[in-house]
Structures are given as C-alpha cells and as structure tokens.
N, C-alpha and C positions, 0 to 999 in steps of 0.2 A: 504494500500500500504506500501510497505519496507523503507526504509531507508538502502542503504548504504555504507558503511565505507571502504575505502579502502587504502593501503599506495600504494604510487607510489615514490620509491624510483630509490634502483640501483639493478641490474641484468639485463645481456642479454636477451631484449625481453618479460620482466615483463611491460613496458607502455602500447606493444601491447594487452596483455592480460586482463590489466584495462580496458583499450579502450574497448576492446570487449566485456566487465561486462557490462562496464557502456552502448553502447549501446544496446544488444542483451535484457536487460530486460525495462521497466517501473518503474522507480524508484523514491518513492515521493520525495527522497532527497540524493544529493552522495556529500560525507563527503571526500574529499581527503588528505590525511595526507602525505606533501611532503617536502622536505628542499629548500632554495632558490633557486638551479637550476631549480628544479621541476617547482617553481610558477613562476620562469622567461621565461622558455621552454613549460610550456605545455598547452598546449588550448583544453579546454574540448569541444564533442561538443553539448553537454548539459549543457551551460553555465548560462543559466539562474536556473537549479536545481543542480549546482555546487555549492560547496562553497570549496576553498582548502584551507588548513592550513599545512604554510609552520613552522617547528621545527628543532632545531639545531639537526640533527642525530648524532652528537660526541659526546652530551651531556648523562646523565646518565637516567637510564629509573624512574626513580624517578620524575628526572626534567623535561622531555617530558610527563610524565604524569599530573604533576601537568600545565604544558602548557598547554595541552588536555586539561584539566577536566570540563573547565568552556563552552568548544565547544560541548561537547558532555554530560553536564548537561540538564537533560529534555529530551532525548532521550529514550520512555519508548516504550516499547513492544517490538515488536520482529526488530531485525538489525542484518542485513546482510552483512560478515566480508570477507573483501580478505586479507590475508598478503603474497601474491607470493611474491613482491617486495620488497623490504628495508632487515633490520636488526633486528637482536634481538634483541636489547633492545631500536627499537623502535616498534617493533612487541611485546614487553612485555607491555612498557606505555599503547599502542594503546588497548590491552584486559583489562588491570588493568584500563585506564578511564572509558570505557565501565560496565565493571562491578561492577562500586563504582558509575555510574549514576543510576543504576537499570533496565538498560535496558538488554533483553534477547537476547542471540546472536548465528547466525548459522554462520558455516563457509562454504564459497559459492566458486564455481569456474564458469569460463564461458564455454559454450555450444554455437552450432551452432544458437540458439532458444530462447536462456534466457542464464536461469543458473543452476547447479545443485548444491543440497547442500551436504557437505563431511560427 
C-alpha cells in the first residue's frame, strides 16, 4: 500500500482536492504538510491514518526541509506526492525531504475513483 504526502496549504479550492486524494484512494498513511491555520482548521476524515505536520510557510525551503526531514525519515518505496496546494519553496523542502529519505516518489492527482499519476 502507498503512502501519501500531500501539502495542504493556500489556493482556491486546493483542500477540496486533498480531501478528494485522501478519500477517493486507500492509503496506508497521509502525511499532511500544512502551517498553523491548516492544523487548526482542518479535520481529516481519515484521522486515524492522518498525521499533519504543521511548518512555518514564510520560512526558507532549506528550513522546512530540515523540519520535514526527520517526519518523512524511513519512508522507503514508493510515495505518492500532491503539491496543488501551498508554495514553492514549500513544495521544494517537501520533494528535497523526500528524496534525501530515499524514498521513490510519483506525482498523483485525484480522480472520481482513486487517483491518477502525472
């Protein structure tokens, strides 16, 4: 089973479309990478294979990375990646922890049914 990882930041109507990731497939584990709004506001409804990880978004993607790194340490095979929502340079940390865990990564969107990968 997959793992995963998705920012849930800012943009119109980017939660809707986590929301729809995270239910549409079976997910062994969903990694949410959000700022304090995020983790005050938002209720997964798979909260028991939730884990969010709220990070300063202002901060540099160096320093969100190094935040990341130890949540997403141990993450091996294959993880499956949304970045609709948030920003660059925490959409840069978010790929750079990823790929300094060794974990191998698809980039996924949601479908009526699951998900498809890009």
């Amino acid at each position: 089973m997959t793992i995963l990882v998705a920012c849930l930041l800012t943009g119109k109507g980017t939660w809707a479309e986590v929301t729809k990731l995270t239910n549409n497939a079976d997910w062994e584990k969903i990694l949410l990478v959000t700022n304090d709004f995020g983790q005050k506001n938002y209720s997964p409804s798979k909260a028991d294979k939730t884990k969010i990880i709220a990070v300063d978004d202002m901060s540099n993607a160096t320093a969100i990375r190094n935040f990341l790194q130890p949540s997403f340490d141990g993450l091996f095979g294959e993880v499956a990646v949304n970045l609709t929502s948030g920003t660059g340079n925490v959409h840069m940390a978010v790929l750079s922890a990823l790929l300094k865990s060794g974990a191998g990564i698809r980039l996924v969107i949601p479908t009526e049914t699951g998900f498809e990968e890009l």
